[in-house]
C-alpha positions in Angstrom: 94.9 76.1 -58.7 98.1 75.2 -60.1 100.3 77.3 -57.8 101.7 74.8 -55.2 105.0 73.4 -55.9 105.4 71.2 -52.6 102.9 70.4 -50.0 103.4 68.6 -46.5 100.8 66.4 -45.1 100.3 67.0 -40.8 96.7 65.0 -41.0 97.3 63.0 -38.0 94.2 60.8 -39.2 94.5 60.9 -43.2 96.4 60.6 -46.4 96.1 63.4 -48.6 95.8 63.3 -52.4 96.7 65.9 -54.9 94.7 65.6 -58.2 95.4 66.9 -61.6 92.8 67.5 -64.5 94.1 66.1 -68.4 93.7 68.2 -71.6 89.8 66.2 -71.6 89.0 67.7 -68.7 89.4 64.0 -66.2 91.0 64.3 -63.0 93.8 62.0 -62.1 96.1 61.1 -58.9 99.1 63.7 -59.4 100.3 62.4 -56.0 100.1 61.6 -52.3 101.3 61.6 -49.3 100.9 59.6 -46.2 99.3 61.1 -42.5 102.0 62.7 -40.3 104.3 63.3 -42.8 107.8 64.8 -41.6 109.1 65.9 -44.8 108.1 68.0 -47.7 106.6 66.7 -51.1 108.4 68.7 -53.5 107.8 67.3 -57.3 104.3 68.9 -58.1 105.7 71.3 -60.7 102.3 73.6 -60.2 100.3 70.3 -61.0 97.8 70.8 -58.6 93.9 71.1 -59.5 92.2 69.8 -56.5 93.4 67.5 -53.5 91.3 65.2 -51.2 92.0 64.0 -47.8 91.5 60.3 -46.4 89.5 59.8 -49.9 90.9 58.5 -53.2 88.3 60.1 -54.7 88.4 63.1 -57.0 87.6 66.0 -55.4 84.2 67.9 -56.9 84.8 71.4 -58.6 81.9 73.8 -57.2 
């Protein structure tokens, strides 16, 4: 958790979503990126709790 600072999507089928938790404890959308991305995402600044793929949803802690 909190250790990536850029990410690149190769899902050929998805989006993937990168979620962050607030100082309440609620997860929110830090950022995403499209399927078959080419390039690197590089702007998570360690902001990275959870991620989802082809789902907005939050992901679920376990």
């Amino acid at each position: 958790m909190d250790s990536a600072i850029e990410f690149r999507n190769r899902d050929s089928t998805c989006t993937v979503y990168i979620w962050d938790v607030d100082g309440a404890g609620n997860w929110y959308k830090y950022a995403h990126q499209p399927r078959n991305s080419s390039s690197w995402f590089y702007s998570l600044d360690r902001r990275n709790n959870g991620h989802s793929r082809c789902s907005e949803g939050a992901p679920i802690n376990k």
